[in-house]
N, C-alpha and C positions, 0 to 999 in steps of 0.2 A: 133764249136758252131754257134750258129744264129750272127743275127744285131743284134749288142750291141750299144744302147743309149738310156737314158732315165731311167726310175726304174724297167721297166721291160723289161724282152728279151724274143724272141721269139725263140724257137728251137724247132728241131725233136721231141724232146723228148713230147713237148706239143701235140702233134700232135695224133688226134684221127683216121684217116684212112681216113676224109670226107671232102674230096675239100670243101663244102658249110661250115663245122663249122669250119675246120681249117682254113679259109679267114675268115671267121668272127671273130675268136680266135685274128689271126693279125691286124685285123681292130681296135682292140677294144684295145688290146697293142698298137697299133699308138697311138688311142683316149688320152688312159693315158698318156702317154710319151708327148704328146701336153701340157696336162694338169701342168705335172711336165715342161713343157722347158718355158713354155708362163707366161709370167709375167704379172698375171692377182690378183694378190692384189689388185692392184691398178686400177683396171680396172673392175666392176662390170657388164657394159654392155657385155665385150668380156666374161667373166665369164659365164654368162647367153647364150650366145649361144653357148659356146662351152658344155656347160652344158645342153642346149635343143639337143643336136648332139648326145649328150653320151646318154641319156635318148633315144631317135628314134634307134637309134644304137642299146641299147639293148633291146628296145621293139621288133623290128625288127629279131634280132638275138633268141630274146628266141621264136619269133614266130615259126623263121625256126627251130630252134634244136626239138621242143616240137612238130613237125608234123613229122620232122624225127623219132623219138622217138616212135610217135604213129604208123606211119607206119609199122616200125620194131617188131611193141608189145611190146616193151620194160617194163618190168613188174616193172622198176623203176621210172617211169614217173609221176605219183601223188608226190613223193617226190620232184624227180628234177622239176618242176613245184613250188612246195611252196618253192625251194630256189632261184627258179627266182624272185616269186611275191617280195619273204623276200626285195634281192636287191632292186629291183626296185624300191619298196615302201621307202627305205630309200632315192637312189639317190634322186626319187622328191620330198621327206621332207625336201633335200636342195634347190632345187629350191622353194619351198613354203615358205622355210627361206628368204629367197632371196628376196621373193618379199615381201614379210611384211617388211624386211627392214634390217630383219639379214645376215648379208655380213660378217659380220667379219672370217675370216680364213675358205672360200669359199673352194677355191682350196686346201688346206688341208686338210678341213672333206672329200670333196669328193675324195682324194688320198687313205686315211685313208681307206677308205671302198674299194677301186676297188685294192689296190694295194696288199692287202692278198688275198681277195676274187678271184679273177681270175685265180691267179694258180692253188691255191688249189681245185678249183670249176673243172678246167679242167684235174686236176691229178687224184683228189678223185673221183667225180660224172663224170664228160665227162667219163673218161677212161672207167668206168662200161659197159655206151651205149656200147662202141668200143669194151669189152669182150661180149657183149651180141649179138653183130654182127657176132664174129669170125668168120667162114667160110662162114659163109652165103652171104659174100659180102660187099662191103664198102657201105656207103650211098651217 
């Protein structure tokens, strides 16, 4: 199996066939696995930037998968696109919490949300892309 530390791991088995989402797939299990080891209750300022990291991170990442996507035609794209906004839109409703002044169990809302979402996101919807590539080639 993968590195094992932290609340989620990274293995084969996540793996869509595309150097660029699979690095990004990893990237983004680091991000969490930060989030779960760093003792940031207590710490609102580290909070918030590791929490502007995660946000760029996956601005960043859904930009690239969603042009790979298009490239390929991928006829699932309108969907996997509204389950990025979905995320995304949630993550910066904590940092907007944040900055209004709502801090309280920071780093657990946003575990709460990344730590289902992420596999399931790259088992149920990634894997699709990667059947919808089959021989065609990797991205």
């Amino acid at each position: 199996m993968g590195r094992r530390w932290g609340v989620l791991e990274w293995s084969e088995e996540l793996s869509v066939g595309s150097a660029e989402m699979d690095g990004d797939h990893r990237d983004l299990i680091d991000l969490v696995n930060r989030v779960a080891l760093t003792d940031l209750a207590n710490d609102p300022a580290a909070f918030g930037v590791l929490l502007d990291e995660v946000i760029a991170h996956l601005g960043d990442h859904f930009r690239r998968e969603e042009r790979l996507m298009r490239a390929a035609g991928y006829p699932g794209l309108f969907y996997h696109r509204g389950s990025h906004a979905s995320l995304l839109a949630d993550v910066q409703a904590l940092r907007h919490k944040g900055a209004e002044g709502d801090r309280a169990g920071g780093p657990q809302r946003l575990l709460a949300l990344l730590v289902p979402w992420l596999p399931a996101h790259i088992m149920n919807e990634d894997k699709l892309y990667a059947l919808h590539l089959g021989g065609a080639g990797k991205a």
